[in-house]
C-alpha positions in Angstrom: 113.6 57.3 84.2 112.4 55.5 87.6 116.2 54.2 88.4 117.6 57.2 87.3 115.3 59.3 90.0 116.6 56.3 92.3 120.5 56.6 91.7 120.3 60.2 92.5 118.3 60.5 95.6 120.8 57.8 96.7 123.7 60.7 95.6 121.9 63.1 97.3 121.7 61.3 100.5 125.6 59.9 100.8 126.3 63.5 100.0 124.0 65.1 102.9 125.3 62.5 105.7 129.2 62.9 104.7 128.4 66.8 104.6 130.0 66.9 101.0 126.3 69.0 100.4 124.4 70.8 102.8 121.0 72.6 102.7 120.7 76.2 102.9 121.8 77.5 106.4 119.0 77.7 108.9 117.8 80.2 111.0 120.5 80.1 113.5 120.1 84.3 114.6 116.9 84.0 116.1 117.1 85.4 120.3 116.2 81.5 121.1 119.8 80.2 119.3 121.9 82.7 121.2 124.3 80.8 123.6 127.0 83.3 124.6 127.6 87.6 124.1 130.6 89.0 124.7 132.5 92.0 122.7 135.0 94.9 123.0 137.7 92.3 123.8 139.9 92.2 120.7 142.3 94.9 119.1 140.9 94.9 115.8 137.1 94.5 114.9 137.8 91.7 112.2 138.7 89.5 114.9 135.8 90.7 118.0 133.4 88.5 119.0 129.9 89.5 119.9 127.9 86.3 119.5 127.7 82.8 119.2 124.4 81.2 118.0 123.7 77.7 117.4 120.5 75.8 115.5 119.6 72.2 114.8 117.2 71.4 112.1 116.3 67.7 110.8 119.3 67.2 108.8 122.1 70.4 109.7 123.7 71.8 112.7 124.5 75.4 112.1 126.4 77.1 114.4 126.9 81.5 114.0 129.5 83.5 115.1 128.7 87.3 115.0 131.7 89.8 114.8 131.8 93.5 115.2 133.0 94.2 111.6 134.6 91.9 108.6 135.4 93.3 104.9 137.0 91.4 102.3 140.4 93.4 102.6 140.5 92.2 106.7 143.4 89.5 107.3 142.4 87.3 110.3 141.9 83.8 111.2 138.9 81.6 113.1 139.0 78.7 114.7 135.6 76.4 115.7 136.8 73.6 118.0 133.7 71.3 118.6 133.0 68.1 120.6 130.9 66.1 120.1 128.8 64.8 123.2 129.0 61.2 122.4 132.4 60.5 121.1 135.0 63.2 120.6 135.6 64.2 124.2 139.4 64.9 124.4 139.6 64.7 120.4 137.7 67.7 118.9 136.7 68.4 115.8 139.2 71.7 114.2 137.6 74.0 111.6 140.2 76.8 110.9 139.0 79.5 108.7 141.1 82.1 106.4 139.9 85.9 105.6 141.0 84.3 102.2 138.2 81.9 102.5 140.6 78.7 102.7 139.0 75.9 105.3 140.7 73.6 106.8 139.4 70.6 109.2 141.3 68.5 111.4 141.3 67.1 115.1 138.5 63.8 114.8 138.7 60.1 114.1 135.4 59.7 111.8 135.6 60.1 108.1 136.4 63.3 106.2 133.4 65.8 106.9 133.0 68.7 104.9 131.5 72.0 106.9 130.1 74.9 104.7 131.2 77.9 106.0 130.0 81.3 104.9 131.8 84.6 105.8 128.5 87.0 105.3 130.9 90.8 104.8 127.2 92.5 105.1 125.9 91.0 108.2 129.5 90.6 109.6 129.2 86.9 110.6 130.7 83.9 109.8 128.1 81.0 110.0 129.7 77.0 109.8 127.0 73.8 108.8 127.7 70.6 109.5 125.8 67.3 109.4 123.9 66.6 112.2 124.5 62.8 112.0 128.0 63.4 112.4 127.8 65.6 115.1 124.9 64.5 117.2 122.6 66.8 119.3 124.3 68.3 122.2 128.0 69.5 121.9 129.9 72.0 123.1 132.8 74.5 121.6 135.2 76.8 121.3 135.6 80.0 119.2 138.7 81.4 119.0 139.9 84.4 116.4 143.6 85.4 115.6 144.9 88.5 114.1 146.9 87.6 110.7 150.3 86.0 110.8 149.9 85.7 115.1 149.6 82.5 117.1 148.2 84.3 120.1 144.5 84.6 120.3 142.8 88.0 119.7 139.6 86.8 121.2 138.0 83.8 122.3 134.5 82.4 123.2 134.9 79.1 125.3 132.8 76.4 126.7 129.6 77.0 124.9 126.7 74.3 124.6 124.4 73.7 122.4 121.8 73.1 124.7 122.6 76.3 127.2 120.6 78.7 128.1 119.8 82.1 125.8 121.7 85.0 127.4 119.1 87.5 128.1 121.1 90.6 127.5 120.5 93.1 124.9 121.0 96.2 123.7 118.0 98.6 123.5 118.1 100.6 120.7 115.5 103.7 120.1 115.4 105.1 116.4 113.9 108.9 116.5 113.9 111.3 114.0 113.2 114.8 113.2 113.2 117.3 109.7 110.8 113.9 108.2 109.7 115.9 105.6 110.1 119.0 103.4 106.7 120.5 102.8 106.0 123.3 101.1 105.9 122.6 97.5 105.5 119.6 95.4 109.0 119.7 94.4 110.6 120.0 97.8 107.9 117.2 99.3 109.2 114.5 95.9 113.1 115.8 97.5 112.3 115.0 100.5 110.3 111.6 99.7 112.5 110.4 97.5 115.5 112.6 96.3 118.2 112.5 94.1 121.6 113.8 95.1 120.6 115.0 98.0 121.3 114.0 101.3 125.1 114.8 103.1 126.7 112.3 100.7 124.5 113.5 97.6 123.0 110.2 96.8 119.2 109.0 96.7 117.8 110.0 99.6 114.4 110.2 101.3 111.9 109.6 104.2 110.8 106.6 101.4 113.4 104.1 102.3 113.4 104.7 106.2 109.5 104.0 106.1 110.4 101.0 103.2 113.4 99.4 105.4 111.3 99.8 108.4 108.4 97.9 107.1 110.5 95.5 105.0 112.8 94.5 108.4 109.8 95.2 111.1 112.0 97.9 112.9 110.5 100.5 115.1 110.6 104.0 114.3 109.3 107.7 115.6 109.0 110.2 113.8 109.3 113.0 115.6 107.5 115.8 113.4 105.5 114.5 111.1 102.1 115.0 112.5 101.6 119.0 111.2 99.3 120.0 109.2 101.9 120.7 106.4 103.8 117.6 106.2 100.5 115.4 106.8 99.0 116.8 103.6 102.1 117.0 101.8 103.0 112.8 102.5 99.4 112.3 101.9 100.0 114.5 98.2 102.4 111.9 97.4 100.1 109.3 97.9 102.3 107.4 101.0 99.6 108.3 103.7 98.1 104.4 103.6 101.6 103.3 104.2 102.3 105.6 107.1 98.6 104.3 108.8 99.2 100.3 107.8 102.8 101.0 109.6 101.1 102.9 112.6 98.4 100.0 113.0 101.6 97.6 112.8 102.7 99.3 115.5 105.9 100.1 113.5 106.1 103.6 114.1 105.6 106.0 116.6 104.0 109.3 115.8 103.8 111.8 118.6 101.9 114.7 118.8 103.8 117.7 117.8 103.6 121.5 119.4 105.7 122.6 116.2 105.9 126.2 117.3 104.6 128.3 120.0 102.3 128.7 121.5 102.4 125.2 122.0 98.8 124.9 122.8 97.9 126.3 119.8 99.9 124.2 117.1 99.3 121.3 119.0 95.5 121.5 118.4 96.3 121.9 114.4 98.6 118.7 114.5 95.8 117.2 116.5 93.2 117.9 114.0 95.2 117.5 110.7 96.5 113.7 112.4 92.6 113.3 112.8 91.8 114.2 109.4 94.0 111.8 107.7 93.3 109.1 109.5 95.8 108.8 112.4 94.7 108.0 116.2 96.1 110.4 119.0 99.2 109.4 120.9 100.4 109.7 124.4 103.7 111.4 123.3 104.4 114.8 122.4 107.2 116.7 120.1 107.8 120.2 121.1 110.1 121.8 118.2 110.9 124.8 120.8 112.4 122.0 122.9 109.8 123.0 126.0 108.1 120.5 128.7 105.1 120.3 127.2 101.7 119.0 129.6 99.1 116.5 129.5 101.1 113.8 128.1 102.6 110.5 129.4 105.8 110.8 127.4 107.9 113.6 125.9 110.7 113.5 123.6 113.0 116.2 124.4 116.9 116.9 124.5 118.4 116.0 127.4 122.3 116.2 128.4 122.0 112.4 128.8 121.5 110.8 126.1 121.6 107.1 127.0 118.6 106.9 129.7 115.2 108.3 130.1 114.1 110.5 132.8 111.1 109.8 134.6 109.3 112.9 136.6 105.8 113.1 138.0 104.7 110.0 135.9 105.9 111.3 132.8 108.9 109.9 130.7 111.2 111.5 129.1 112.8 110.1 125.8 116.2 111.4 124.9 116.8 112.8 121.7 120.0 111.3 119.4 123.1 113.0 119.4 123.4 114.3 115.6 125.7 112.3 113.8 126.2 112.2 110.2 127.0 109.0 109.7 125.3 106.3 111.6 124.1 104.4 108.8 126.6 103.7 106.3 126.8 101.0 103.0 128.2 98.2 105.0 125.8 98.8 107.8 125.6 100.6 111.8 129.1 102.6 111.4 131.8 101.3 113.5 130.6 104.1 116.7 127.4 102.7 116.6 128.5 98.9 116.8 130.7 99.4 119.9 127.8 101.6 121.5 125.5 98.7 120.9 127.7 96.4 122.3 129.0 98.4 125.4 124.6 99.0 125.8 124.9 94.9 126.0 127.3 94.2 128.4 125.9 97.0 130.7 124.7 96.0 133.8 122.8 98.7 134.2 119.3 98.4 132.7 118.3 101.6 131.8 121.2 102.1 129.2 119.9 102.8 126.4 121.5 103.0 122.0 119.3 106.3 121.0 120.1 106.7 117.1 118.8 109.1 114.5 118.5 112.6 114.3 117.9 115.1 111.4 116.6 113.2 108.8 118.1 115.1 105.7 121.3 115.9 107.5 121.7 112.5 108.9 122.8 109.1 106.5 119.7 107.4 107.5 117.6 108.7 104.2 120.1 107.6 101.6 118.8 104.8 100.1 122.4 102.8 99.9 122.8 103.3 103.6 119.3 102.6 105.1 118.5 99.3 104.1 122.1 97.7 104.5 121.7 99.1 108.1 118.1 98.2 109.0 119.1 94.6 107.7 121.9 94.8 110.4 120.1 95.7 113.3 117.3 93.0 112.6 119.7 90.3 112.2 121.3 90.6 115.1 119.2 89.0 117.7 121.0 90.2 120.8 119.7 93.8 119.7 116.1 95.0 121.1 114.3 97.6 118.9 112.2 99.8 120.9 108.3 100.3 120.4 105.9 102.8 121.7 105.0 99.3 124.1 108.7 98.8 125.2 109.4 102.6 126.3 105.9 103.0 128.0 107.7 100.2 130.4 111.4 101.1 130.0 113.1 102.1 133.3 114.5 105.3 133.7 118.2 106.3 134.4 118.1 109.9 134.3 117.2 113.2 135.9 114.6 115.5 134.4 115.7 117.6 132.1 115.3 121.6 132.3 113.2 123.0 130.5 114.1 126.5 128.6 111.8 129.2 130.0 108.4 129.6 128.2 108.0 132.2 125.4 106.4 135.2 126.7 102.6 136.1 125.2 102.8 139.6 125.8 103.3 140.7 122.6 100.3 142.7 120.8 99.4 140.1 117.9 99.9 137.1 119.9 97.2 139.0 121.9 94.8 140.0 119.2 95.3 136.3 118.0 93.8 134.8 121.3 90.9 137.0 121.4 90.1 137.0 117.7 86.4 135.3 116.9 87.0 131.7 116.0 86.7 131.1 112.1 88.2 130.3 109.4 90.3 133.8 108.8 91.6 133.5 112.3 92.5 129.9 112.0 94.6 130.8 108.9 96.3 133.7 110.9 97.3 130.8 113.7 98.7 128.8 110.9 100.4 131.4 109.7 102.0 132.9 112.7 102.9 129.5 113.8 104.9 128.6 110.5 106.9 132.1 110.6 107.5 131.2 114.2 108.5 127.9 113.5 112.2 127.3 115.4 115.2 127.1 112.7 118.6 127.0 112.9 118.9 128.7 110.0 119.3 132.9 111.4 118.7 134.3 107.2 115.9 132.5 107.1 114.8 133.5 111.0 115.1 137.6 109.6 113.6 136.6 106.0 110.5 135.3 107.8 110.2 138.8 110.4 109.4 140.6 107.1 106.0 138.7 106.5 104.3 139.0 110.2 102.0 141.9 109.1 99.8 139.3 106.7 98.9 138.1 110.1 97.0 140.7 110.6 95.2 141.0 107.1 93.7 137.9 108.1 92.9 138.9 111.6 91.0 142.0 109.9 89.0 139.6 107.4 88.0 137.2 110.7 86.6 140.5 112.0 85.3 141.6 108.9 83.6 137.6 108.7 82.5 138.1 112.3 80.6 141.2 111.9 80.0 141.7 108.2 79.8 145.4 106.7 80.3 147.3 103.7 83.5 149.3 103.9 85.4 151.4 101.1 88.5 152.8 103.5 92.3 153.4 102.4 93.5 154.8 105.9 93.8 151.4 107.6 97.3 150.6 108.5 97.4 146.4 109.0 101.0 145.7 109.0 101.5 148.4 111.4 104.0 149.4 109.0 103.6 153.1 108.4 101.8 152.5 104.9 98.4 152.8 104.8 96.1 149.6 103.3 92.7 150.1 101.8 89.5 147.5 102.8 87.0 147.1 100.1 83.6 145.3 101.4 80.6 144.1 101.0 77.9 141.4 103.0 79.8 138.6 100.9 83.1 139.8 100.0 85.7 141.1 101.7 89.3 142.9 99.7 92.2 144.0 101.2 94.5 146.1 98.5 97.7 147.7 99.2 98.6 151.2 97.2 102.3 149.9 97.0 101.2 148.1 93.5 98.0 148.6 93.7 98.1 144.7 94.2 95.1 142.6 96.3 96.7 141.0 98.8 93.6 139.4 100.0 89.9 138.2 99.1 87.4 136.8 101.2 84.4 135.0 100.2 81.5 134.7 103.4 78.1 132.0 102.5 76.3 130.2 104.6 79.0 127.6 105.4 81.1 129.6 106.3 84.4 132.3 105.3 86.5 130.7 102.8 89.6 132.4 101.3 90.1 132.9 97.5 93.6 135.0 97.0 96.7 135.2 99.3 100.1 136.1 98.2 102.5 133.0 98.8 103.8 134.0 101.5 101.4 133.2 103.6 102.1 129.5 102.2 106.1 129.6 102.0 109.1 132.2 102.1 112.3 131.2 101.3 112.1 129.4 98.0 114.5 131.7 95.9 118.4 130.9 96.5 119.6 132.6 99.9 121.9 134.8 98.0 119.2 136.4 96.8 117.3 137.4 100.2 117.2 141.1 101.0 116.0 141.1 104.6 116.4 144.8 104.4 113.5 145.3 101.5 110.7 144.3 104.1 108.6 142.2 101.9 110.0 142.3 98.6 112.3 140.1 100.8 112.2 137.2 98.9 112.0 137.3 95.0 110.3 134.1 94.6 107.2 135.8 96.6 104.1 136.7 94.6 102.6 139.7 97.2 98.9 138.9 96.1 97.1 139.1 93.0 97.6 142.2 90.1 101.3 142.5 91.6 102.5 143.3 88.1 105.8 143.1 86.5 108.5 144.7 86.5 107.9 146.9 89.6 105.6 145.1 92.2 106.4 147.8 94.5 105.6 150.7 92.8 103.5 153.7 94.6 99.9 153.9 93.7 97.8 157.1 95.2 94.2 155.8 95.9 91.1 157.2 95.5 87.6 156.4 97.3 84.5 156.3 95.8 81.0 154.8 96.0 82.2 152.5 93.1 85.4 151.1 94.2 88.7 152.0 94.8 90.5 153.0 92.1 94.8 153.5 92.0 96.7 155.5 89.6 100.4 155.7 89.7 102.7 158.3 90.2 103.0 159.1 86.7 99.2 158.9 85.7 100.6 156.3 82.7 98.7 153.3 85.1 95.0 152.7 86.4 93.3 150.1 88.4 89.9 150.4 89.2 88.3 147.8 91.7 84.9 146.8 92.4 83.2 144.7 94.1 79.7 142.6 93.4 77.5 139.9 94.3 79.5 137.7 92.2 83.5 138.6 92.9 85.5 141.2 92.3 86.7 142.9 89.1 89.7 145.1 88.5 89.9 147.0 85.1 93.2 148.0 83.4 94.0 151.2 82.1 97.6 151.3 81.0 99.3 153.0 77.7 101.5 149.6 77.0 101.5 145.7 77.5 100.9 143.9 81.4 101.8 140.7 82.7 100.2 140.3 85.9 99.6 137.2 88.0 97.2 136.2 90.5 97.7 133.3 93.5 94.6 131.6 94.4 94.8 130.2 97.6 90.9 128.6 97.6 90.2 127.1 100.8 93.8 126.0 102.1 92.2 124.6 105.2 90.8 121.7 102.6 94.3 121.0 101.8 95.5 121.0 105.5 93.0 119.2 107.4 92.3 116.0 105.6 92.4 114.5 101.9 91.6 117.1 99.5 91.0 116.4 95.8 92.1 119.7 93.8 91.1 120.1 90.2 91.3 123.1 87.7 89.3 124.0 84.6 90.6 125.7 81.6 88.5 127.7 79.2 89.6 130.2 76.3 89.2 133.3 78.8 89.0 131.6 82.2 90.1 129.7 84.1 88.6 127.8 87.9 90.0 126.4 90.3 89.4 124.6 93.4 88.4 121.6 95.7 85.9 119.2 93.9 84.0 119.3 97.4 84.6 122.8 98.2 83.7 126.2 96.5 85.2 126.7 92.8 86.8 130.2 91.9 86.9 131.3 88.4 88.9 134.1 86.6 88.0 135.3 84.3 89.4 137.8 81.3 89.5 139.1 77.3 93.0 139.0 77.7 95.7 136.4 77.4 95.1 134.2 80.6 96.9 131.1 81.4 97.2 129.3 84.5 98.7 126.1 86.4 97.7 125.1 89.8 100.0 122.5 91.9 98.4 119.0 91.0 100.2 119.6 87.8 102.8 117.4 89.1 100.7 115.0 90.4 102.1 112.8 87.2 105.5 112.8 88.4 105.0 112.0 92.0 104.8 107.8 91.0 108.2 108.1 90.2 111.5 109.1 91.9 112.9 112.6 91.6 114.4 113.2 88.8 116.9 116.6 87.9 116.8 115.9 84.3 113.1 116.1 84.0 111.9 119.4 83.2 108.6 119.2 85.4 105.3 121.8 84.8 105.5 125.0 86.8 102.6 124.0 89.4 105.5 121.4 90.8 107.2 124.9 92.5 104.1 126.6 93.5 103.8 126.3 97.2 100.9 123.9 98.2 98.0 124.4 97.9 98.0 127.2 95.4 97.1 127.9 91.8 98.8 130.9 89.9 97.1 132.8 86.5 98.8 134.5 84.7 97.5 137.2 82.5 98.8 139.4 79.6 96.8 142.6 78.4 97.6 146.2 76.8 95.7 149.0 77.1 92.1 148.5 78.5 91.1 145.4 79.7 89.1 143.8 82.9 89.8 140.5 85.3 87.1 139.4 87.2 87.1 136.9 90.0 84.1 135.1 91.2 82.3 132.2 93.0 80.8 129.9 90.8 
């Protein structure tokens, strides 16, 4: 066994120092083993030369060649001429390479030596090994390419030494994008974490595998939009908050501030406050989605006709946003644009050019999980490439005027008025948050008039921060809230506070008022989210039976949500009978909740959206958890107020952590997931089914 171990160690080393076996290839792409950049010289990108490394180790010289693009169907030739410091001089040593992947070696007087030579199709590079005993420790060469079939170089790299200096150009590169994250129900937050078929090509696709390839390949990214209140406790929903805060820490990413509507001052205090609730420190930059100079911060991102410098103006940067391409990222890596902008960003001589790449992230190729990580891998092997950090554009010089900013939005208008000088709690928070996401900029013009139709909840919740400010009871069916022409009725008392609309004698709105504080317990979903039916169904023109998908508050009942109710006053409630006298609701209010009692001839199905606290959900972890009994059902946050309903009828009910189970796993369109997973965060839907007399009661536990 001992001279067996003995004649092959002996095998191994005749074989290492006539290089008929070579280690692995060393690290010869680090910025240290750069000896020589060049580019943009040759006619086709099979045969351009952008870099030329070179590494010793104990035992191997490697020496890499980087070109701008080589696939397998590519005819070309290379030729490495080498000599060798001590002995070849006027006799070099010839290794000529084939796209086939035939070698040849000729040109020195020592013994045979056999190079390894790898043609790398992914990284585009060609990387030769050789034995360092045969070549020694300082040489010099030559690296010339040929198109197929041609004696005449296509490009040529000449008179490079081993030990020369690094070249200290590079190509800055900032990676920004925007659209990070759909938010407004389970099933569009797993599509936009990690989709399937979606995406411009209609692959996998996701925010996942930009945040994966950028950890994985230590590349810098912002992300432009992704610290609202929405898309904060949607990511941290599908449980990838902890990633997003290790990356941050790492320095990884760069998260700015984001004024994602106007007023600007106003959203950017709920992305300041939801980033602080899940655990993510302020930043110096901003993102304002309107695309106005925002103040009070040392950087901006904002678009900018040039796209290739900053601006810097009274001490603040600007950042340039990417022009939108498709098709940046692609399988075999940077797209063939992006590789000659890099290199052009190289050979500048100007220091402020600057490679900005990105865009929208679901419209852009970045997401799709085939293109990303091919990409990423790319740009991080290709040491002659400098990814930008929040450090490296703090200090990056500036090469462009200031951009102009679009006039500010005018705060003239009555409810942006009644808005600033509402009291400050909870119901007037909500009315913020809910101006701000119907005034949230899209390029989308359906969606822009869908949205116009749902303003006059804004002020139902203005009323119920009055209501919470000065509490009263009230019993009054000639308020008119949506400034609409229809009249709205208020049912209060010192802890409860109703808002009920005739047209369905529906409840649009409850309001609960302890000592804590006001706290919400029924909304209709569109205070949440408009716009989840298909576009050809949208009926701008219907005011806010809009949008079919919207449930318009709790009773709304099937098959006529709409239906006119005539209302009628008394110390007991509010009770609504409909035009035909065949339908009764009766309302009323107690220390507990409220109860509405049913009076039909025939069969109900009637469903009620509890919205319990949203601002749990939106401002920091929140643990949501439902209880089902025979005839009720409670939900709400496990530190927070729990809200039952509660009936002799039929009741069922499904909140939307019923697809918490699913979120572990990629989307998948064959799976037929539970009904919660297309209930707008963060609400929980009952549905109940009666005939003839029967009572729901809602209530505080």
């Amino acid at each position: 066994m001992r001279q067996s171990i003995l004649v092959f160690g002996v095998v191994i080393c005749l074989a290492v120092l006539t290089g008929i076996w070579s280690p692995p290839v060393g690290r010869s792409g680090s910025p240290a083993d750069l000896r020589w950049l060049g580019g943009a010289q040759a006619s086709t990108p099979a045969t351009d030369i952008l870099a030329v490394y070179t590494h010793t180790s104990a035992l191997m010289v490697d020496i890499r060649v980087d070109l701008l693009d080589i696939n397998p169907q590519d005819q070309y030739k290379f030729r490495l001429s080498l000599w060798d410091n001590r002995s070849f001089f006027q006799n070099p040593l010839v290794i000529d390479l084939s796209s086939d992947g035939a070698v040849r070696t000729s040109g020195n007087d020592k013994q045979v030596i056999w190079p390894r030579v790898i043609q790398d199709y992914g990284m585009d590079t060609i990387t030769v090994s050789l034995n360092r005993f045969l070549i020694g420790n300082r040489y010099r060469m030559d690296v010339t390419t040929y198109p197929s079939g041609s004696a005449a170089p296509a490009d040529q790299a000449r008179d490079i030494h081993s030990d020369g200096q690094p070249p200290v150009a590079r190509a800055p590169v900032l990676l920004s994008f925007w659209d990070t994250l759909a938010a407004d129900t389970p099933a569009q937050a797993l599509r936009g974490w990690d989709g399937a078929h979606t995406g411009p090509l209609g692959g996998r696709d996701g925010l996942k595998y930009v945040l994966d390839g950028s950890k994985q390949y230590k590349i810098p990214l912002a992300l432009l939009d992704l610290k609202t209140p929405a898309r904060l406790a949607a990511l941290d929903y599908l449980g990838a908050m902890a990633q997003v805060q290790y990356m941050n820490r790492q320095g990884l990413l760069i998260l700015p501030e984001v004024a994602y509507a106007e007023p600007g001052d106003i959203s950017l205090k709920f992305s300041q406050a939801a980033a602080d609730g899940f655990g993510l420190p302020a930043s110096p930059y901003v993102f304002n989605a309107s695309g106005l100079v925002q103040p009070g911060y040392a950087g901006q991102f904002i678009s900018m006709p040039d796209v290739a410098h900053l601006a810097l103006a009274g001490g603040k940067r600007f950042l340039p946003l990417p022009s939108e391409s498709t098709e940046e990222a692609t399988e075999n890596g940077p797209s063939l644009e992006v590789r000659r902008a890099l290199v052009r960003a190289m050979l500048s001589v100007d220091p402020a050019d600057l490679v900005v790449l990105g865009g929208s992230l679901p419209h852009s190729t970045w997401g799709q999980a085939d293109m990303v990580q091919p990409t990423f891998h790319w740009l991080a092997g290709h040491s002659w490439i400098r990814l930008l950090n929040a450090d490296d554009l703090a200090g990056f010089p500036a090469g462009a005027a200031k951009p102009a900013s679009p006039p500010a939005v005018a705060e003239n208008s009555p409810m942006l008025q009644a808005l600033r000088s509402a009291p400050g709690n909870t119901a007037a928070r909500l009315a913020w948050q809910d101006y701000l996401w119907l005034h949230a900029p899209t390029n989308d013009s359906q969606l822009r008039d869908l949205r116009a139709n749902y303003m006059g909840q804004v002020e139902s919740l203005l009323a119920a921060a009055r209501w919470a400010d000065d509490p009263s009871v009230q019993a009054d069916c000639t308020v008119d809230l949506g400034e609409d022409g229809q009249a709205d009725c208020l049912l209060a008392n010192q802890s409860y506070f109703a808002i009920l609309d005739p047209r369905g004698a529906r409840l649009t709105n409850l309001f609960y008022l302890n000592s804590s504080g006001l706290h919400q317990l029924v909304g209709p979903t569109s205070q949440f989210a408009v716009g989840l039916s298909d576009p050809s169904e949208w009926h701008p023109e219907r005011g806010e039976a809009a949008d079919p998908s919207v449930i318009p508050g709790a009773f709304a009942d099937a098959p006529d949500m709409w239906a006119k109710y005539s209302p009628s006053v008394s110390p007991a409630g509010i009770t609504f009978t409909s035009a035909d006298g065949g339908r009764v609701k009766k309302y009323r209010l107690s220390d507990k909740g409220i109860e509405v009692e049913y009076q039909l001839s025939g069969p109900e199905i009637t469903r009620i959206p509890l919205a319990v606290d949203p601002q749990a959900y939106y401002f920091g972890p929140a643990d949501y958890r439902p209880a089902i009994a025979s005839h009720s059902w409670t939900w709400g946050a496990v530190n927070g107020i729990q809200v039952e309903v509660s009936t002799e009828a039929h009741i069922a009910a499904e909140g939307y952590v019923s697809s918490f189970p699913f979120l572990s796993m990629p989307e998948d369109p064959n799976l037929d997931y539970p009904r919660g997973h297309y209930f707008p965060f963060p609400l929980s839907i009952v549905t109940v089914e009666g005939e003839g007399n029967f009572k729901v009661e809602i209530r505080v536990k």
